[in-house]
N, C-alpha and C positions, 0 to 999 in steps of 0.2 A: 504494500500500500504506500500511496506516495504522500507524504505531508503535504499539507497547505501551509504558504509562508506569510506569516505575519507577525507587528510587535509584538515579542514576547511568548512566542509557541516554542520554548524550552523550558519553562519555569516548570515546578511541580504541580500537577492538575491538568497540564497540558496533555494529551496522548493521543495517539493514530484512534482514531473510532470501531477498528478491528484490535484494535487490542484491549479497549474496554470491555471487549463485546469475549475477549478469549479468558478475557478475567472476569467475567460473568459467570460464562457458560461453562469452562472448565474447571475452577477454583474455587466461587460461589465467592469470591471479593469484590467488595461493591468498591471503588475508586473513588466515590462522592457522592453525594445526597441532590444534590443538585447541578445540572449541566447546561451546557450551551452545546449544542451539535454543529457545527461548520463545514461545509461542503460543496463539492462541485459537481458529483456524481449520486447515483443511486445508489451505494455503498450504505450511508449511513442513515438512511430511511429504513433500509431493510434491520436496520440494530434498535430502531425504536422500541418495540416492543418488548423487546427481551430488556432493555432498560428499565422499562417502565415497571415491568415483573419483577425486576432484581430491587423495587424502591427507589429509585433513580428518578426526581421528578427533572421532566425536561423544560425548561421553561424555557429557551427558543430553538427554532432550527434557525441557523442564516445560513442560505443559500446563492452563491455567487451567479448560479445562472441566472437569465429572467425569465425562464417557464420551464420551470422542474415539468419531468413525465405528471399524467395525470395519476398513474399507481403508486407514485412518492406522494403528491398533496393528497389521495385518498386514504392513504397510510395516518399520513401526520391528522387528517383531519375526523377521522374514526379514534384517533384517539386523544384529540385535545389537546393539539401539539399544534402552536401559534408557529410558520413559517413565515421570515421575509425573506422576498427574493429581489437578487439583484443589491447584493447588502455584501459586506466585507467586514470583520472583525480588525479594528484599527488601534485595541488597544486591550492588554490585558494586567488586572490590579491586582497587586497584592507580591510579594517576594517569597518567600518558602511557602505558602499557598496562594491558590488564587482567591480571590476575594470578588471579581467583577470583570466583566468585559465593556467592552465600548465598540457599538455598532454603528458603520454608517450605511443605507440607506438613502432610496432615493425620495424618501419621506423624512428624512433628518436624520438625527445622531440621538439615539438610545442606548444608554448604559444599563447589564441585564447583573444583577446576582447572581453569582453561579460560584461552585467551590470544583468543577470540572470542567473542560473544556476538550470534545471530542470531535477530530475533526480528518477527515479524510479528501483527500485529493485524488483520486482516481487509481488506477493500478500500472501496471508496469509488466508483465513479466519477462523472466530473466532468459534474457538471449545472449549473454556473456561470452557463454563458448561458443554459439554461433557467428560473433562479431568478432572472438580470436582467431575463427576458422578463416575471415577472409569473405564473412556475410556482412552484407551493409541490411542496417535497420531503416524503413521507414517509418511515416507517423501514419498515424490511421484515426483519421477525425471522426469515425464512426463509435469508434471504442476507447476515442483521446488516450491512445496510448501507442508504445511506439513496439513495431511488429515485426518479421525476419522481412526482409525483401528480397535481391534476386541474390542465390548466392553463390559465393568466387570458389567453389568445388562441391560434389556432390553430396548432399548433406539430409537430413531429414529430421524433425523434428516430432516429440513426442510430449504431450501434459501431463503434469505427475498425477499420481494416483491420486484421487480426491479435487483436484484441481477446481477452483472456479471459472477458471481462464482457459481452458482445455476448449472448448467450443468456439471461444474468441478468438482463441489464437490459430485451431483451425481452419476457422473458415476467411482469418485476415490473411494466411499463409496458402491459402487453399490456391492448386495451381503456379503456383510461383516456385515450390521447392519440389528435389528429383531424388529419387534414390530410397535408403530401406525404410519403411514404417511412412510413405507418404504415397 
């Protein structure tokens, strides 16, 4: 998962929205009592609930697109989860915890209480040794993320077991790559 950058997303409280969500689900460690969720992608829609179960009240999404999919706002709005979109996180309060954020918006500047702040930037997956091999990576604005492109020797690519990105990255590589397992 790739961070979203902004003042102050290293302090403590700050964390990827998948790894709230792995301290949730895996551990049963709630992170904070109250959050802010910040995001670009559908990633961190889909953690809503399982927050809200773990006691985690959300009290805002900011979403930097300006028309989240309609099954993210039907998400957020089944369960009482206030979304702004088109908004950026410009400031986070507090030094060994957080104590507040600071939203802008295109409706003004709101400051939210929050003692977390969960936030996700989209994904990535790791074509590393693809790109040692002598494969060039492009972007793929479909899945905002960056995918194998044409590659400089016979190579093939496989998603780990379990993978969320297995279907994306097939069907972004689909036809472009040659050889075992494509």
């Amino acid at each position: 998962e790739r961070p979203l950058i902004f003042p102050g997303n290293d302090r403590p409280g700050v964390m990827l929205a998948d790894a709230v969500a792995r301290y949730v689900s895996r551990f049963a460690v709630v992170p904070g009592k109250c959050a802010v969720v910040y995001t670009n992608n559908s990633t961190a829609y889909a953690h809503l609930e399982l927050l809200l179960k773990a006691g985690i009240a959300i009290k805002q999404v900011v979403d930097s697109r300006a028309t989240p999919g309609e099954a993210e706002l039907e998400v957020a709005q089944r369960n009482s989860v206030s979304v702004m979109t088109n908004a950026r996180i410009t400031h986070v309060e507090g030094r060994s915890v957080v104590k507040s954020v600071t939203i802008v918006s295109e409706s003004g500047t709101k400051r939210v209480s929050s003692d977390l702040v969960c936030h996700s930037g989209g994904w990535n997956p790791l074509i590393h040794l693809y790109s040692h091999a002598g494969g060039k990576s492009v972007f793929n604005r479909d899945t905002a993320m960056f995918v194998p492109g044409e590659p400089a020797q016979e190579a093939g690519l496989k998603a780990p077991l379990g993978s969320t990105l297995g279907g994306e990255i097939d069907a972004a590589a689909k036809g472009i790559l040659r050889g075992p397992g494509s």
